[in-house]
C-alpha positions as CSV (number, residue, x, y, z in Angstrom):
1,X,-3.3,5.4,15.1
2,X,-6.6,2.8,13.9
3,X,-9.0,4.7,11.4
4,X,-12.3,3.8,10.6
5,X,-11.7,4.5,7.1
6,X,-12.1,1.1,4.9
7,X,-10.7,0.6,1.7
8,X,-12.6,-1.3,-0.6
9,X,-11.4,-2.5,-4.1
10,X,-12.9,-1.0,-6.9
11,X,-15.7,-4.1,-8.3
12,X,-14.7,-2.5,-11.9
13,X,-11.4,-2.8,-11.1
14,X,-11.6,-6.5,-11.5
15,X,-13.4,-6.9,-14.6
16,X,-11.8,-7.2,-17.6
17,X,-13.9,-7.7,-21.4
18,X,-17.0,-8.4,-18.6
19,X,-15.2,-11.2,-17.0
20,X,-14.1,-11.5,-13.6
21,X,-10.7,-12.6,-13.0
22,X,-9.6,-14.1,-9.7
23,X,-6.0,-13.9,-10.2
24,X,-6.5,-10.2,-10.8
25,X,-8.4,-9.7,-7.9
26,X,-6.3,-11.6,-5.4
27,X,-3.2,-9.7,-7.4
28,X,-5.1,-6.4,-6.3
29,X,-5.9,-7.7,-2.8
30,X,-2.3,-8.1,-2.0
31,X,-1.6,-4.4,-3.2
32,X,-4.2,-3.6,-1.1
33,X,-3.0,-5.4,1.9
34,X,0.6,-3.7,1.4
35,X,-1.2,-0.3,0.9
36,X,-3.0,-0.5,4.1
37,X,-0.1,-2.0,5.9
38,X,2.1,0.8,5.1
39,X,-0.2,3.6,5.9
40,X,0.2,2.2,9.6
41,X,3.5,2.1,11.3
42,X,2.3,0.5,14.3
43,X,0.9,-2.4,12.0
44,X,-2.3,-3.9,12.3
45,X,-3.9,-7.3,13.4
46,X,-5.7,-10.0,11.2
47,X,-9.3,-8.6,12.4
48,X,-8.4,-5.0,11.7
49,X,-6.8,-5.9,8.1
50,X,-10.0,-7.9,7.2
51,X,-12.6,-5.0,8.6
52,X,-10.3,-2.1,6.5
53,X,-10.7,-4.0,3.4
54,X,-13.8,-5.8,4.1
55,X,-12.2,-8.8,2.9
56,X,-13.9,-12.3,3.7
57,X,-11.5,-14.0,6.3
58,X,-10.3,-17.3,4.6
59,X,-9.1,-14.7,1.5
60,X,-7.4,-12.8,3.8
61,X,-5.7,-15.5,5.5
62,X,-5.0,-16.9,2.7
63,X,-3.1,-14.0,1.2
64,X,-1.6,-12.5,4.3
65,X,0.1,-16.6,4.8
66,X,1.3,-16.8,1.6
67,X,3.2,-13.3,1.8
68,X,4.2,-14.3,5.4
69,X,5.8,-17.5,3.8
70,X,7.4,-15.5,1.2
71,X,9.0,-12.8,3.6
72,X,7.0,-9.9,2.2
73,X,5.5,-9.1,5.7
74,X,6.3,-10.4,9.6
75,X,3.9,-11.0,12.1
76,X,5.1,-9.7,15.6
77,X,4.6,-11.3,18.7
78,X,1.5,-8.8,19.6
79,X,-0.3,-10.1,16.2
80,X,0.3,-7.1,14.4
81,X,1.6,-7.1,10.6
């Protein structure tokens, strides 16, 4: 079952001494990513993993191809992760 619910990273959340790291933020993306993932067990689709964690597109991409390529996730012939 697709919620509505969206679960946004935590802005604070990436900020360390008042600096923005990127590698921590992409590292929390990716736990993101798996969180979402895992509350679904039908999976979800690109569009619908994007729009949950209102992440831009290209990021998403991004992260959801490199854990593709490293085996942590499968995409199924419907789209779904």
């Amino acid at each position: 079952m697709v919620t509505t619910n969206q679960v946004s990273p935590n802005k604070s959340s990436f900020v360390e001494d008042g600096r923005s790291s990127a590698s921590v933020k992409s590292a929390l993306r990716v736990l993101l990513i798996i969180e979402v993932l895992a509350d679904e067990q039908d999976g979800l689709t690109f569009v619908q993993i994007c729009e949950r964690l209102n992440l831009p597109k290209s990021s998403a991409y991004a992260l959801l191809q490199t854990m593709k390529e490293r085996g942590h996730l499968d995409l199924d012939k419907s789209g779904r992760y």
